[in-house]
C-alpha positions in Angstrom: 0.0 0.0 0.0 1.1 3.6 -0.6 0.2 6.5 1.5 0.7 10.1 1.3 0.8 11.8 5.0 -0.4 15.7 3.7 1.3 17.6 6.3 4.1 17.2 6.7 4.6 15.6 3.5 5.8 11.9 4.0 5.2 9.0 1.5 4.6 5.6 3.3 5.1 2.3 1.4 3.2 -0.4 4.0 3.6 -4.1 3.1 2.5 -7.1 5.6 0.0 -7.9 8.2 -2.3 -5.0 10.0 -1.5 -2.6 7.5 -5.6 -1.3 8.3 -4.3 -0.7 12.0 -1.6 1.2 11.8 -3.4 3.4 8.8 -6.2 4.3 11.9 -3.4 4.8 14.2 -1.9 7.0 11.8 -5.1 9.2 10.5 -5.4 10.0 14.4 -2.4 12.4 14.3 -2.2 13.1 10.4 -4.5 13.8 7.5 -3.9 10.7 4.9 -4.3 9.9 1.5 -3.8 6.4 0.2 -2.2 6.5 -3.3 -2.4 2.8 -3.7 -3.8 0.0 -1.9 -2.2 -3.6 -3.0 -4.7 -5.4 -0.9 -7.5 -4.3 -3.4 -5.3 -4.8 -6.8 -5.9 -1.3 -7.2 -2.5 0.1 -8.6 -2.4 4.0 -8.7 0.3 5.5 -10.8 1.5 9.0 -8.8 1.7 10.7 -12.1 -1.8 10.8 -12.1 -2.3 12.0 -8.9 -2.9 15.8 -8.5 -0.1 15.7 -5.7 1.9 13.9 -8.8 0.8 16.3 -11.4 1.3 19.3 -9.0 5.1 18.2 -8.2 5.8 17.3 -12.7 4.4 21.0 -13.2 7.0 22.9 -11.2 9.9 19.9 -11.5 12.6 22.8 -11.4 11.3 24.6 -8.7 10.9 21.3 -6.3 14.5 20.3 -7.5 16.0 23.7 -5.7 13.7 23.5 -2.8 14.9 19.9 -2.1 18.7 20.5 -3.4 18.6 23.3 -1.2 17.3 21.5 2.1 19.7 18.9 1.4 22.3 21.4 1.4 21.2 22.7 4.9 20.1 25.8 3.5 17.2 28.3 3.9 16.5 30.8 0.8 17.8 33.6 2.5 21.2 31.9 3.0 21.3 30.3 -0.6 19.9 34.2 -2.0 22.9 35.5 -0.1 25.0 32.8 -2.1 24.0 33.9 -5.4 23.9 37.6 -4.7 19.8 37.9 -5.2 17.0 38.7 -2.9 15.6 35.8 -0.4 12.1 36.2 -2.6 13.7 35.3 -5.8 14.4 32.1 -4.5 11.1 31.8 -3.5 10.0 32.3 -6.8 12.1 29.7 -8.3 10.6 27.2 -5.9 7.1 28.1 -6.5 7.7 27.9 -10.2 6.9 31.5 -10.7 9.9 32.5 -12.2 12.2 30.6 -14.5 16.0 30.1 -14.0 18.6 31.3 -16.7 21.3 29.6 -18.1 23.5 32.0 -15.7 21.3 31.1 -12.6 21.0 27.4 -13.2 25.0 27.3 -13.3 25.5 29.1 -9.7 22.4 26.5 -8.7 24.6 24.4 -9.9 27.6 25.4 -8.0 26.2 25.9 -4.7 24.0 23.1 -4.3 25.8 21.1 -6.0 23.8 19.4 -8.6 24.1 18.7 -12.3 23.1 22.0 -14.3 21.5 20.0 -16.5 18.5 19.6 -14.1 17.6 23.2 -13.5 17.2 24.1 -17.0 13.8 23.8 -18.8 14.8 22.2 -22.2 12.2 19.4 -23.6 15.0 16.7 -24.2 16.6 17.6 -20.9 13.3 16.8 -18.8 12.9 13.3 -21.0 16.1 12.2 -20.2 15.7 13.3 -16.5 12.0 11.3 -16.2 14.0 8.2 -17.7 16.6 8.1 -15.3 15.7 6.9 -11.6 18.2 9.0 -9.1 16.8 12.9 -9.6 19.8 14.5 -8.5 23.3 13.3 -9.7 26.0 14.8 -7.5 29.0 16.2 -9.5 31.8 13.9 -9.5 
């Protein structure tokens, strides 16, 4: 069975015995969504989810939120890094403003991810969705 805990956001893969049991003990604390449920056959691919399809539509702007919590980072502190203004950042995450060529290389530098990743190209997002690992450290 997958679950999605809402807030905060945690995806549970349950396999085994009382799965029902601890789901109950769970929605006491935590609003739940189950995404799939292989007790009923009922596959449910995430892409197809609106959490899924909210998370594909601003793929570059959950990519620096997450590189950037990986890094230990709050936007202020990464803003400061690139010489821009904590709400640009915010932007970026929120997928209201696109990263530049320019930008997506000091992304690249700081939080150390491929460049490739942060840029919006057509070809560069295929070849992204086929490969499993989302970020690829620099060697």
């Amino acid at each position: 069975m997958l679950a999605l805990v809402k807030k905060p956001r945690i995806e549970i893969s349950l396999q085994g015995e009382n799965i029902d049991e601890l789901l109950n003990w769970i929605k006491k604390k935590y609003e739940i969504a189950v995404l799939a449920d292989d007790q009923k056959d009922d596959y449910v691919s995430i892409g197809s989810t609106k959490y899924g399809k909210n998370m594909e539509k601003n793929r570059v702007g959950n990519l620096i939120a997450g590189a950037r919590l990986k890094s230990g980072l709050t936007q202020a502190e990464l803003a400061d890094k690139l010489n821009v203004r904590q709400n640009v950042i915010s932007d970026y995450e929120r997928g209201e403003r696109r990263c530049s060529k320019t930008v997506a290389k000091k992304l690249s530098e700081v939080l150390n991810v491929n460049e490739e990743h942060f840029e919006y190209n057509v070809e560069i997002v295929k070849k992204i969705k086929e490969s499993q690992d989302v970020f690829h450290p620099k060697a």
